[in-house]
C-alpha positions as CSV (number, residue, x, y, z in Angstrom):
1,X,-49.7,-50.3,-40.2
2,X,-47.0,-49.0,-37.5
3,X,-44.2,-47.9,-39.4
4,X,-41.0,-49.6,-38.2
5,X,-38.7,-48.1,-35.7
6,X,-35.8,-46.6,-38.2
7,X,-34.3,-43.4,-36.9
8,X,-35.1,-41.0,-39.5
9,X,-38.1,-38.8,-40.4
10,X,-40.9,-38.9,-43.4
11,X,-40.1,-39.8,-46.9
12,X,-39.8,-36.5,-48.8
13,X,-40.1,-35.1,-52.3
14,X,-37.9,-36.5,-55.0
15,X,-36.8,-32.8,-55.5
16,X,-36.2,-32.4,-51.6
17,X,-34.4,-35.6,-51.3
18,X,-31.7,-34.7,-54.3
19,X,-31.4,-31.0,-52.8
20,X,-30.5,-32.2,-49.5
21,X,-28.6,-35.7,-51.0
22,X,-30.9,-37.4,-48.9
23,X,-31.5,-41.6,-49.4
24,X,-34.4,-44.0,-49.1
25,X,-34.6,-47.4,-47.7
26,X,-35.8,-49.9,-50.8
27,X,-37.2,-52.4,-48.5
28,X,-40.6,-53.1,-49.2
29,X,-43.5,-54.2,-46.0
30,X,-45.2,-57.2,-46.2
31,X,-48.1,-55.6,-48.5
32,X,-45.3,-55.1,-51.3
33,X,-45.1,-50.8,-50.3
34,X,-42.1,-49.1,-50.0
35,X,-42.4,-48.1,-46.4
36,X,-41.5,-44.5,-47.5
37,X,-38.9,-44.1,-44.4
38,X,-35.9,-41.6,-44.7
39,X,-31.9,-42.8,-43.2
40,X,-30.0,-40.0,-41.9
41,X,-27.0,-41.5,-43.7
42,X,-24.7,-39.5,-45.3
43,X,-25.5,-35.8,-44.4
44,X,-27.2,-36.3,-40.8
45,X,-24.7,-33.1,-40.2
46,X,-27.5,-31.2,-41.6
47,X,-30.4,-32.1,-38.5
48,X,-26.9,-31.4,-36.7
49,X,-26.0,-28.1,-38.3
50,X,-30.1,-27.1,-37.8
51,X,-30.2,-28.0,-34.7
52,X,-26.9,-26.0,-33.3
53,X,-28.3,-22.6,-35.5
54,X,-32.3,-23.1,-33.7
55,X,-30.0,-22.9,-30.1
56,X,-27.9,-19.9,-31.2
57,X,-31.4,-18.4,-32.0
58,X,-32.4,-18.7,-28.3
59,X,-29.3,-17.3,-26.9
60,X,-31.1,-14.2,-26.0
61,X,-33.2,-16.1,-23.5
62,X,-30.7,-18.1,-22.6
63,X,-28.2,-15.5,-21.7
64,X,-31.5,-14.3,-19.5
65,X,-31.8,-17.3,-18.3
66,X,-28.2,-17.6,-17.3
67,X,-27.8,-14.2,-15.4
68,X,-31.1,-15.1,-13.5
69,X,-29.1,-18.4,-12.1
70,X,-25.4,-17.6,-11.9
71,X,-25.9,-18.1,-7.9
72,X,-27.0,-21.9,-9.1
73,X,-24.2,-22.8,-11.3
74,X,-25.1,-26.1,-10.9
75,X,-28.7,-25.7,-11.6
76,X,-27.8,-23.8,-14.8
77,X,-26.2,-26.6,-16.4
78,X,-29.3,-28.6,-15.6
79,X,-31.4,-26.1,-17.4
80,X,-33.5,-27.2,-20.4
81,X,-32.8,-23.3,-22.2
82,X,-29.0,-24.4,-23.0
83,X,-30.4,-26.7,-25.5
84,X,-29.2,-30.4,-25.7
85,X,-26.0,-30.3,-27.0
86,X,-23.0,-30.3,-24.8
87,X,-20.7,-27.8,-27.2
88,X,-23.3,-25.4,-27.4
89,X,-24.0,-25.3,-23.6
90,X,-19.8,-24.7,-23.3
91,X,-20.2,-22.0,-25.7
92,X,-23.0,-20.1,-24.5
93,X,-21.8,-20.5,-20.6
94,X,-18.1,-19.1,-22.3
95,X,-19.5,-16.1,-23.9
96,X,-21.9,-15.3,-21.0
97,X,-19.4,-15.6,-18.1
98,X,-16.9,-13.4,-20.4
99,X,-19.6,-10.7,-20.9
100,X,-20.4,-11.0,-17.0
101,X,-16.5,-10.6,-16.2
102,X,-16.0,-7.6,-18.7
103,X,-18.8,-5.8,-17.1
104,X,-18.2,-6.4,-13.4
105,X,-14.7,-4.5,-14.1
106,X,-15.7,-1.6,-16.1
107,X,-18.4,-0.9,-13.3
108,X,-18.4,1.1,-10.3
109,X,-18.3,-1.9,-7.9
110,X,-14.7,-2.5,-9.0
111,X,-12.8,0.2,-7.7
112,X,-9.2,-1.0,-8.3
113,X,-7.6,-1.5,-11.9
114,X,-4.8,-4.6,-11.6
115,X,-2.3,-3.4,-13.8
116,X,0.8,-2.5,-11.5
117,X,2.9,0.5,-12.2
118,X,6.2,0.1,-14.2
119,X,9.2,-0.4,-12.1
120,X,12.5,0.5,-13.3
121,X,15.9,0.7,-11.2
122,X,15.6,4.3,-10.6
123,X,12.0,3.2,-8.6
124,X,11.9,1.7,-4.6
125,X,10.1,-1.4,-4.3
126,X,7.2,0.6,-2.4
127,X,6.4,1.8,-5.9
128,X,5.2,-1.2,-7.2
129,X,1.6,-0.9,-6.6
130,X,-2.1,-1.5,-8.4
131,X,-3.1,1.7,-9.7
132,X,-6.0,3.4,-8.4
133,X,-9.5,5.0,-9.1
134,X,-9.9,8.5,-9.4
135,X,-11.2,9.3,-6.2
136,X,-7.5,9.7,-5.0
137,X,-7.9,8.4,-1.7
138,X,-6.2,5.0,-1.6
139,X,-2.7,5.5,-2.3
140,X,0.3,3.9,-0.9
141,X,2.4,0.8,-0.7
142,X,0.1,-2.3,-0.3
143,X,-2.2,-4.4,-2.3
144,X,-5.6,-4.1,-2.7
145,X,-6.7,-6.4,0.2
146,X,-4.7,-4.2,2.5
147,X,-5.7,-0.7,1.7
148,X,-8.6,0.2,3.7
149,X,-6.7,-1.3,7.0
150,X,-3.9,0.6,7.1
151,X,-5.0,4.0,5.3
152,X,-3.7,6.4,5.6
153,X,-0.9,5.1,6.8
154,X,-0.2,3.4,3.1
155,X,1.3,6.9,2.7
156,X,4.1,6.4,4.7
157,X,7.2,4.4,2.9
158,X,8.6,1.6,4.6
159,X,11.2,2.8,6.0
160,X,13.5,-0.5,6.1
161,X,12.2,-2.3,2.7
162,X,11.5,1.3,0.8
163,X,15.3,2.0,0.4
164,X,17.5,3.7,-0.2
165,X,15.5,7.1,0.6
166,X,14.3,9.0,-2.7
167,X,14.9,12.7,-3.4
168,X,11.2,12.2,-2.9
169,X,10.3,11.7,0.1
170,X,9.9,14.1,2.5
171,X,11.0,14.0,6.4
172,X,7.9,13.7,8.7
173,X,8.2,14.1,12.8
174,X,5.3,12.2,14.9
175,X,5.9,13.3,18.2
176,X,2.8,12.1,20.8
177,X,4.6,13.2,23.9
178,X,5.9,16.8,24.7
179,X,9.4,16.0,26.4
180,X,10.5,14.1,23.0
181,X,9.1,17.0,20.8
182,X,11.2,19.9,22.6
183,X,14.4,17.7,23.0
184,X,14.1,16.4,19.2
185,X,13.3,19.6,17.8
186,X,16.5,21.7,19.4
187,X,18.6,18.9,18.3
188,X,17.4,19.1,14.4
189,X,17.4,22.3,15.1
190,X,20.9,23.7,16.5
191,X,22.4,20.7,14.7
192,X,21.6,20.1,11.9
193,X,20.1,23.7,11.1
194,X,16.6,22.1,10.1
195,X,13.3,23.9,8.7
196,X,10.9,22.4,10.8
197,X,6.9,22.9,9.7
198,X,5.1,22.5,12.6
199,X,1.3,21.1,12.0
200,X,-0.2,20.9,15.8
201,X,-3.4,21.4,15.0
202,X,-6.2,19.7,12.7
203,X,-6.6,22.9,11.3
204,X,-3.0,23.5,10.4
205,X,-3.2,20.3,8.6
206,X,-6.4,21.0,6.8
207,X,-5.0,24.7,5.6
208,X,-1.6,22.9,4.7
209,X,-4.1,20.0,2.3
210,X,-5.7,23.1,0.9
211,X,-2.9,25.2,0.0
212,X,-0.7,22.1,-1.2
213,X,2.1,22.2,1.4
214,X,4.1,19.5,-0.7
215,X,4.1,20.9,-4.2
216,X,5.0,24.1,-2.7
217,X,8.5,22.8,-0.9
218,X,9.2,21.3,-4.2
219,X,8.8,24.7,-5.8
220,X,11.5,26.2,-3.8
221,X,13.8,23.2,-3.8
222,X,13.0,21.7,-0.9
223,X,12.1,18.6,-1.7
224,X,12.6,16.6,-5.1
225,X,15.0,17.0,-7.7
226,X,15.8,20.7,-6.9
227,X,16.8,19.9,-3.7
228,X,19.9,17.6,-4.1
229,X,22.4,20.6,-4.6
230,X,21.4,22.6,-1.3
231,X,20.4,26.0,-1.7
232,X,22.6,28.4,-0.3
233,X,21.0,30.3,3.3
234,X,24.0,32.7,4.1
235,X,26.8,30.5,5.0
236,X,29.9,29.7,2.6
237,X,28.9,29.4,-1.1
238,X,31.5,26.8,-2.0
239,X,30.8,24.8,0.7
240,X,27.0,25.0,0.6
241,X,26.0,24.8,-2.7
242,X,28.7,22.0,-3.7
243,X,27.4,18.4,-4.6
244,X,27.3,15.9,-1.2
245,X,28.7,12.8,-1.3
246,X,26.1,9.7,-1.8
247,X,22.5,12.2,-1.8
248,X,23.8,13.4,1.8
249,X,22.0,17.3,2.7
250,X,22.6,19.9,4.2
251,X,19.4,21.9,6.6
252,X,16.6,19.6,5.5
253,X,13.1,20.6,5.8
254,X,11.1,18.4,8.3
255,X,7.3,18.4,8.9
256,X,6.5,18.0,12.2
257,X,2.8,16.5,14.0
258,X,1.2,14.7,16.5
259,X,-1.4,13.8,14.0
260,X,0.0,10.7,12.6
261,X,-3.2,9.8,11.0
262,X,-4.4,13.0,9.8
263,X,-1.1,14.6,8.3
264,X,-0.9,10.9,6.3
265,X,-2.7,12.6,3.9
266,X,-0.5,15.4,3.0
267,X,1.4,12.7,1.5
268,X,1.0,11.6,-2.6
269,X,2.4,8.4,-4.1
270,X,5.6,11.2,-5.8
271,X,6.0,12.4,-2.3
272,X,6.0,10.3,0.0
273,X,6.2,10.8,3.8
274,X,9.4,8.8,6.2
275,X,8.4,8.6,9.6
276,X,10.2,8.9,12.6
277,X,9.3,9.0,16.3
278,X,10.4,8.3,19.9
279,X,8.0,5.8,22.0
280,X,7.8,5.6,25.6
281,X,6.1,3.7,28.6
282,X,2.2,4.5,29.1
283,X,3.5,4.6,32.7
284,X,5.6,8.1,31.1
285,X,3.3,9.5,28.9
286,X,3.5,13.0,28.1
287,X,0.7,13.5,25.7
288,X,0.9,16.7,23.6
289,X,-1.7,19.4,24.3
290,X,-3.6,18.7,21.0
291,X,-3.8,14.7,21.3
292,X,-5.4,15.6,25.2
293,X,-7.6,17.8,23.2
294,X,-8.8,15.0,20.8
295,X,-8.6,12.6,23.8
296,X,-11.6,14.4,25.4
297,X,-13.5,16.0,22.2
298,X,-14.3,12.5,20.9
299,X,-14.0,10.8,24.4
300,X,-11.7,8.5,24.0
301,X,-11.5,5.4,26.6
302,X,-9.2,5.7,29.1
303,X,-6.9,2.8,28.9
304,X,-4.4,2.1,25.6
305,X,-4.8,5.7,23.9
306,X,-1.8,5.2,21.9
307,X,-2.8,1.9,20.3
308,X,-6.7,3.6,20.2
309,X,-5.0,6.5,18.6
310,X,-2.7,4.5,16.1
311,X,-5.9,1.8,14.9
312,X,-8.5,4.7,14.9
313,X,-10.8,2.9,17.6
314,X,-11.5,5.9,19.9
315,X,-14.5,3.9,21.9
316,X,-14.9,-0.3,22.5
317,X,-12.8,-2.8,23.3
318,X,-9.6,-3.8,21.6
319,X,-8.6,-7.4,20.4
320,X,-5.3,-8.2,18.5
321,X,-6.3,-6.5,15.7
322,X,-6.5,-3.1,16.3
323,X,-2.9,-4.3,18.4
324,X,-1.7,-5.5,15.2
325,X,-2.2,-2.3,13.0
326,X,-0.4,-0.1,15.8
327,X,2.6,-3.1,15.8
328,X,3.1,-2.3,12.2
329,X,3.1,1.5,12.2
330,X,6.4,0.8,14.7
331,X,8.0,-1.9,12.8
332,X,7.3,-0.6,9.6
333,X,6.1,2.8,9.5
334,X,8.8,4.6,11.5
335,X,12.4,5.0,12.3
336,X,11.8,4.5,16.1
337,X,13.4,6.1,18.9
338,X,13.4,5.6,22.8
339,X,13.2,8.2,25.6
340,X,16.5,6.2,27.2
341,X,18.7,6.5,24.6
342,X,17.7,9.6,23.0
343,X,21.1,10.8,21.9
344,X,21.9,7.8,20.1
345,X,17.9,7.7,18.3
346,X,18.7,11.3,16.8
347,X,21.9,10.5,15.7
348,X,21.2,7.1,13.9
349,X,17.7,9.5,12.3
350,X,19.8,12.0,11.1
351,X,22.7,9.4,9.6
352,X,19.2,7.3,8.0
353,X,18.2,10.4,6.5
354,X,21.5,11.7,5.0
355,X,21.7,14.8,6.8
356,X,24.8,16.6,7.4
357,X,25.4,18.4,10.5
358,X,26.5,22.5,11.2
359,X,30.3,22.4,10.5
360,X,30.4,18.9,8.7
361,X,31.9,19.1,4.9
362,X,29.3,15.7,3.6
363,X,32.2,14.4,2.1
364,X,33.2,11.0,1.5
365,X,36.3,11.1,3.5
366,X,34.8,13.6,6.3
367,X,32.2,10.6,6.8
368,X,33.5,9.6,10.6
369,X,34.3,13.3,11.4
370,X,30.6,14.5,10.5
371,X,29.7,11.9,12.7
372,X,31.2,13.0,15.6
373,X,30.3,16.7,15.7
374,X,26.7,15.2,15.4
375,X,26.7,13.4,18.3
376,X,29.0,15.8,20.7
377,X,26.0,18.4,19.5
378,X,23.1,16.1,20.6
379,X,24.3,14.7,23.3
380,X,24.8,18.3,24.7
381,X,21.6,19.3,24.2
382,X,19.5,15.9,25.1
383,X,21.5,15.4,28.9
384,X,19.2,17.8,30.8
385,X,16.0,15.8,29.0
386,X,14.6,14.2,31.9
387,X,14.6,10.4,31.9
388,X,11.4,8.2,32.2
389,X,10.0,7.7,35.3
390,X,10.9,4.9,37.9
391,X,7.9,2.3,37.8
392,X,7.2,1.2,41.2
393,X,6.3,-2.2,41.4
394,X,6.6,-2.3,45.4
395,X,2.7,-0.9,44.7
396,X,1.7,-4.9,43.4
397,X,-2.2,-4.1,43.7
398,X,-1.5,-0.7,42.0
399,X,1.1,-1.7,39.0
400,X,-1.7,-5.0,38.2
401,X,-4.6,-2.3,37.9
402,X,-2.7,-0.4,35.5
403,X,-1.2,-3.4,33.1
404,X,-4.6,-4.7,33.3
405,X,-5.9,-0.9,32.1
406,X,-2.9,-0.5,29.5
407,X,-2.4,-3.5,28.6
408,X,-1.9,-3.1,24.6
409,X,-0.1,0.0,25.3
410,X,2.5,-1.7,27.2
411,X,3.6,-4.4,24.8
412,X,3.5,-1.8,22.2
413,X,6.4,-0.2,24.3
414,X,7.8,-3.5,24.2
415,X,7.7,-3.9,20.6
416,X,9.1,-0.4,20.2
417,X,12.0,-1.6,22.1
418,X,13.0,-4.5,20.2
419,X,12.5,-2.5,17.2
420,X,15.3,-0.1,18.0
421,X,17.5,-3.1,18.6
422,X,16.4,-4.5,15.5
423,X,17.1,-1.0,13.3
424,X,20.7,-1.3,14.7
425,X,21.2,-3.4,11.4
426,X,18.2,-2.6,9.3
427,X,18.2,1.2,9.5
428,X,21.4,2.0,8.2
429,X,23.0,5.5,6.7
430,X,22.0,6.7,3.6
431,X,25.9,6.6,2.0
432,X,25.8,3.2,2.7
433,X,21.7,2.7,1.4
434,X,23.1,4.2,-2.2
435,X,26.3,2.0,-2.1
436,X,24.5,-1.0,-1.7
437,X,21.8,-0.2,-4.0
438,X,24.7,0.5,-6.7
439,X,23.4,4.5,-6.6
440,X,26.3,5.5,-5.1
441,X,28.9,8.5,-6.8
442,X,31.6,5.7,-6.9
443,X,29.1,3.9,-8.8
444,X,28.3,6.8,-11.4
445,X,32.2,7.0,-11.9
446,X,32.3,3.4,-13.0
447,X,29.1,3.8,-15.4
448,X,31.3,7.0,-16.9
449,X,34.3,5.0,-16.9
450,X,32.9,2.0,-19.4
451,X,30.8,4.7,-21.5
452,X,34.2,6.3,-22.0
């Protein structure tokens, strides 16, 4: 006869029934037999228990079997190899996505490490950045997402969030047009008795890379910690070798190229580079010998080099983009200067950087005075400068044809423009950057004060 629909399994042995506390049902069928049927009664944790190890035993295949689906999620959980219980499915999806994570960051497809370097108060916020592979390439001040745009350019500090201006970072010159180069230079110069290191070429730049032009003005105490107590180069000792008031310098060293792109990469995370630049109409370009050499070696279109130049899209149209990545290497990139007030862009770079002029003491109550001789010195030797040129838009057929050619190039003069206007209150001296940072020599006084 059809036995009757219990849940359980077989009678067993008497043995196997008191090994495993297992109970029979005492109900006889209608022929007076014991029906011989087990309960699972009071241990069915032990099918349970069974049952949970005979999965565990498949996990092999069923770690297979997830890799082989982890585009189907949704098909995975459907699977028949995750066995039938819901916890073990959990655990086994758990351990499996876990293993998949671990391995996906410890291999070559992940190039980036997330753990951000330690910040401290003696740190600018352009320092707080993931860390990077080996390779050595993608240094610089943005996240991860942001890295390939702008590099190299992520080599260059901000110049209005990154301050005040570190011991570290090292004075760099872009100068695309010829008539800002000359006047610029004889102002830094005669003024401010600057060493200027002048990389025109691509092959400068490459010989400076090889021979480690950075670590090597930090050996002389040019740049980093050795260079906060100027050396002396033949004028008064007591005058030149005496501690500045708030990090100010005497003859700084300045690297100068039209290369923005290219000499990005002299720059490390320790040393970084500060940008600073003068912008003009397209209508007024000047273009340095070297860009006009690039311009035709990897033939360049003709209409919006500087934005070509700046987004690294010699050939092809333009869209917003490209405009965008040359809008933020004005904004953020440099300390921007215009051809029509020339005097007044040197004067606010030199006051940004902390450098003191020929004849100025750098102290804190020779502040106003140091200021002046700067600007009577600049302003004598930027008047003769020739002025930009006098657009005329009587020519309405000819003026259209060139917008229309230059167009991105032209609102980047724009934005230039408004930029300078903008750095009025953003791009302020370097006594002032250490005052409000709480870096200043009146603040080291205080700290002494209380430790005393």
């Amino acid at each position: 006869m059809d036995p009757p629909n219990y849940y359980g399994k077989k009678r067993k042995s008497s043995s196997y029934r008191q090994q495993h506390h297992l109970r029979v049902d005492t109900q006889r069928d209608d022929g007076g037999n014991y029906d011989g049927y087990v309960f699972e009664d009071d241990n069915d944790d032990y099918d349970s228990a069974k049952d949970y190890w005979r999965q565990l035993l498949r996990l092999p295949n069923t770690f297979v079997g997830l890799l082989t689906s982890l585009l189907n999620p949704v098909q995975c959980l459907r699977t028949n190899y995750y066995g039938s219980s819901i916890t073990t499915r959990t655990t086994i999806i758990v351990i499996s996505v876990s293993i998949a994570i671990i391995l996906f960051i410890n291999s070559p497809l992940s190039s980036f490490t997330l753990i951000p370097k330690h910040v401290d108060d003696n740190h600018a916020l352009g320092d707080s950045l993931p860390q990077i592979d080996s390779d050595g390439k993608y240094h610089g001040r943005y996240p991860n997402s942001l890295l390939t745009l702008f590099y190299p350019l992520t080599l260059y500090r901000d110049v209005v969030l990154d301050q005040p201006i570190d011991i570290t970072d090292v004075p760099f010159f872009w100068h695309p047009n010829v008539v800002d180069e000359v006047a610029a230079k004889n102002a830094l110069k005669k003024c401010y008795k600057a060493e200027i290191i002048e990389l025109n070429t691509i092959d400068e730049i490459e010989s400076a890379k090889e021979n480690n032009l950075i670590m090597r003005l930090v050996s002389r105490n040019r740049v980093g910690e050795g260079s906060v107590d100027p050396v002396n180069y033949g004028e008064n000792t007591a005058t030149t070798n005496s501690r500045l008031y708030n990090g100010q310098r005497r003859q700084p060293v300045v690297i100068a190229s039209p290369h923005i792109r290219r000499a990005a990469e002299l720059f490390t995370r320790d040393y970084s580079g500060r940008v600073f630049a003068f912008y003009r109409h397209p209508y007024d370009y000047d273009l340095h010998p070297a860009l006009q050499a690039i311009r035709e070696e990897e033939r360049y279109d003709a209409n919006d080099f500087l934005t070509r130049l700046l987004a690294n899209v010699p050939n092809g149209p333009l869209d917003f983009k490209e405009l965008g990545i040359a809008k933020h290497v004005v904004r953020q990139d440099t300390v921007v200067g215009t051809a029509d007030v020339m005097a007044e862009s040197i004067v606010r770079i030199g006051k940004y950087f902390g450098w003191v002029p020929v004849g100025g003491s750098g102290a804190k109550e020779s502040v106003d005075t140091d200021d002046a001789i700067a600007r009577t010195c600049i302003e004598n030797i930027v008047k003769d400068i020739p002025g930009e040129k006098f657009i005329d838009r009587t020519d309405q057929t000819g003026w259209e044809e060139f917008y229309r050619a230059n167009r991105f190039d032209c609102e980047l003069y724009e934005v230039a423009r408004s930029t300078w206007r903008a750095q009025i209150q953003t791009i302020i001296p370097l006594v002032l950057q250490k005052i409000r940072a709480g870096e200043g020599d009146e603040d080291d006084k205080k700290e002494g004060d209380r430790e005393d």
